[in-house]
N, C-alpha and C positions, 0 to 999 in steps of 0.2 A: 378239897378245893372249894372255897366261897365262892357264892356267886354275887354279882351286882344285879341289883334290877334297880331298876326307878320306873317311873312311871310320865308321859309326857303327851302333852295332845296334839292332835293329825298337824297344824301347823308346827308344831317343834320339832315332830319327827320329819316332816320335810325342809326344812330347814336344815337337820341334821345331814340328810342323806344329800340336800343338795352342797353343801360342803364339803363332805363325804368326795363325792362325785367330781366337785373343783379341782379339792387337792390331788385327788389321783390323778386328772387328767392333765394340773399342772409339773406332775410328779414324772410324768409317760415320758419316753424317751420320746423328739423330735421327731421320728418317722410314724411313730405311733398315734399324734398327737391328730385331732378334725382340725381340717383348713373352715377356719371362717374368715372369708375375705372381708364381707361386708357388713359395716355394723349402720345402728343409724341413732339418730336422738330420739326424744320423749315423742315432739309431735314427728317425727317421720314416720315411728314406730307405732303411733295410734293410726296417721293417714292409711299405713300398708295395710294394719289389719281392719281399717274402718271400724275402728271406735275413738271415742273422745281421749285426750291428752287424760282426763280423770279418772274416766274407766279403764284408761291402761295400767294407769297407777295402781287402783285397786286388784287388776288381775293380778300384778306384781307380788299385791300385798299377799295375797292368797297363795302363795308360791307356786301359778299358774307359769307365769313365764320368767325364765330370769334375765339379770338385768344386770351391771355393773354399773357402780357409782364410781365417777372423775367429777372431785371435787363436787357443784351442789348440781352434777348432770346425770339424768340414768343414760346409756346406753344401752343396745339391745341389739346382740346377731341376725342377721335376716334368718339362717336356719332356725335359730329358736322360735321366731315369729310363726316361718313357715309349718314346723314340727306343731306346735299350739290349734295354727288355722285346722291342719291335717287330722290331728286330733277329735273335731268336730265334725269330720265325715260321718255320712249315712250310709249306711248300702240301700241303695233300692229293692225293695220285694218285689217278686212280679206275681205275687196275691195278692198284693194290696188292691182295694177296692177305691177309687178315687171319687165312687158318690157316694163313700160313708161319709167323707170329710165336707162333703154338701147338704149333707142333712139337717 
């Protein structure tokens, strides 16, 4: 049996997997399928997460959050925005020292 390899950089392989990920879930049978009720435009979608209409684009670019394009529009799920925000959680330490960050 041959094998295939090729070789592709971090933005192609996500690109890859987020496709990947489309078509199966376009693929899923209807009961199996995430409810996303609510989507929203470019600037609604920068307002929510509090960054610029530009800077969201660029997260886009980075295959940070995805996004559907209708004709010259992204869209974007509030889950996916939410999941992105969520993503940049901290956990609090309670060693942290809070007059190192004074010094």
């Amino acid at each position: 049996m041959e094998a295939n390899v090729f070789i592709a950089t971090e933005s192609q392989l996500r690109a890859l997997i987020n496709d990947a990920v489309r078509v199966a879930l376009e693929n899923a049978p209807a009961a199996e399928r995430p409810i996303r009720s609510r989507y929203f435009s470019t600037k609604e979608a920068a307002d929510f997460i509090k960054k610029t209409p530009n800077a969201l684009r660029q997260i886009v670019h980075k295959g940070e959050i995805p996004s559907m394009k209708r004709g010259n529009n992204l869209l974007f799920f509030e889950e996916d925005l939410v999941t992105w925000i969520e993503k940049g959680r901290r956990e609090v330490q309670d060693d942290e020292d809070p007059g190192a960050y004074l010094k």
